[in-house]
N, C-alpha and C positions, 0 to 999 in steps of 0.2 A: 530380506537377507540374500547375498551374492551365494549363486550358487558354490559351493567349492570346488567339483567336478571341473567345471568351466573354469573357471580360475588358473585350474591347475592345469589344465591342459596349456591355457593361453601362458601361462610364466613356464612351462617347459618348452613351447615353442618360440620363446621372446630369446630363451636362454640359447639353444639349439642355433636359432637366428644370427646371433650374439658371438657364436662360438664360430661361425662357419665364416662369418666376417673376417673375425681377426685371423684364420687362416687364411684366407685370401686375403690381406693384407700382407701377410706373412711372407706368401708365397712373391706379390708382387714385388714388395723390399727385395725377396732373397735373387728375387731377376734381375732388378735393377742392380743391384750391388756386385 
């Protein structure tokens, strides 16, 4: 059995990952534009 602790750590960090991306994304569109 997968821990769940682990798990859950790793998809909060996948998402956190995920999330800082698409600000910087964001941020680079909003430079360019």
């Amino acid at each position: 059995m997968i821990n769940l602790k682990s798990r859950l750590i790793w998809l909060t960090e996948t998402v956190a990952m995920g999330t800082g991306l698409l600000i910087l994304l964001a941020c680079v569109f909003d430079w360019l534009i």
